[in-house]
C-alpha positions in Angstrom: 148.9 192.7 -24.3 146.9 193.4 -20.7 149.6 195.6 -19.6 150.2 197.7 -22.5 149.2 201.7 -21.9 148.7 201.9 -25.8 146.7 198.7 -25.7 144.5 199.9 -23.2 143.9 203.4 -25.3 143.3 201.3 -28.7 140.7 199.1 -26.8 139.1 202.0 -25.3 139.5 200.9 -21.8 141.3 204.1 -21.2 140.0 207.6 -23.1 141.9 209.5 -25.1 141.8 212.2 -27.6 141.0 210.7 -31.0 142.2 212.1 -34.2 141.7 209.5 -36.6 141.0 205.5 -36.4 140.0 202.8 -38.4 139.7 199.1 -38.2 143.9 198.8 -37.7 145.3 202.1 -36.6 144.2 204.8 -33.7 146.1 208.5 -34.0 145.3 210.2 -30.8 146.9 213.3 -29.0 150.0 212.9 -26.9 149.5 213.9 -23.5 152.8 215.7 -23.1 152.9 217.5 -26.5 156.2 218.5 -27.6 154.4 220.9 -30.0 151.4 222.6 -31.2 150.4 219.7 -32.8 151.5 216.4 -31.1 149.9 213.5 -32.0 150.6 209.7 -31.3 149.7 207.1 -34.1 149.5 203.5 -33.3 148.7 200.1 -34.9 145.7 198.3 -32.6 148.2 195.1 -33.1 150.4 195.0 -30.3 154.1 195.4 -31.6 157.0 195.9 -29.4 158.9 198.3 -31.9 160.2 199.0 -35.2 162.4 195.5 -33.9 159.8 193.3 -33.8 158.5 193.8 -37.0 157.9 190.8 -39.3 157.1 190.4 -43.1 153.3 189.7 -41.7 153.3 193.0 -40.5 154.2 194.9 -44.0 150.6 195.7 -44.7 149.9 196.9 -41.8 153.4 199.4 -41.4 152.8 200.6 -44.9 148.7 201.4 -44.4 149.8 203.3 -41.3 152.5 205.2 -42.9 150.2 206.1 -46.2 147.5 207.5 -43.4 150.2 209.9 -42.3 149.6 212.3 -45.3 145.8 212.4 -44.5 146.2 213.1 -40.6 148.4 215.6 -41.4 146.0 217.7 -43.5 143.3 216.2 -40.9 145.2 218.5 -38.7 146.1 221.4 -40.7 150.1 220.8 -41.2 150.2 222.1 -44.4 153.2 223.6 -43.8 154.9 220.5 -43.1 155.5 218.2 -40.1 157.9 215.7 -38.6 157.3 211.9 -37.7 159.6 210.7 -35.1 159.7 206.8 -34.0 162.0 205.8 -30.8 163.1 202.4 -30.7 164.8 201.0 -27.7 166.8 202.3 -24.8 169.1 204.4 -26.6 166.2 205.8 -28.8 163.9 207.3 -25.4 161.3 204.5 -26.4 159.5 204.5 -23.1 156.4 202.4 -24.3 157.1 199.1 -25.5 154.2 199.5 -28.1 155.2 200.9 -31.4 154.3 204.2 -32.3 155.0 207.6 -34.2 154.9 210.7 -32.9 153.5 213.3 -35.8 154.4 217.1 -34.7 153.8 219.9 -36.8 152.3 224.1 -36.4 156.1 224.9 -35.1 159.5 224.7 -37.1 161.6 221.7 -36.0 165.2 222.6 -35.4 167.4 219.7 -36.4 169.7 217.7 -34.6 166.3 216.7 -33.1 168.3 215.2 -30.0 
């Protein structure tokens, strides 16, 4: 999607702070961090949200979710983290491309919102 912020970064158009990427995901630092550790982790697929998902898209959901471990320790959050996902108005999504936000290196207090 030409429009898409998270497009852009996954294409390299515009820079950001790479963690991790491979061939169908890109983790890269959140530019408002909400944490010590604030990362962003995106599939290079433009989906909408957590919505939008289709059976096609299982593979790709489920290889992003197994690389959260390994980010993790990529980032020293051996203490334990949180991965957030906003989906929709109600949820604070403010880009319409799905993504999950991995914080760690601070305890979470819970209700998170």
């Amino acid at each position: 999607m030409s429009d898409c912020i998270f497009c852009m970064i996954a294409n390299q158009e515009i820079p950001s702070k790479v963690v991790y990427e491979d061939d169908r995901i890109l983790v890269f630092h959140d530019l408002e961090p909400q944490a010590p550790v604030h990362v962003l982790m995106i599939p290079k697929k433009h989906i909408a949200s957590l919505d939008e998902l289709t059976e096609e898209d299982a593979g790709l959901i489920g290889h992003l979710m197994l690389k959260v471990k390994e980010v993790a320790s990529l980032l020293g959050l051996e203490n334990g983290y949180r991965l957030v996902n906003n989906c929709g108005e109600d949820g604070m999504q403010t880009v319409k491309h799905l993504h999950f936000h991995l914080l760690g290196k601070r305890k979470m207090i819970w209700p998170p919102g």
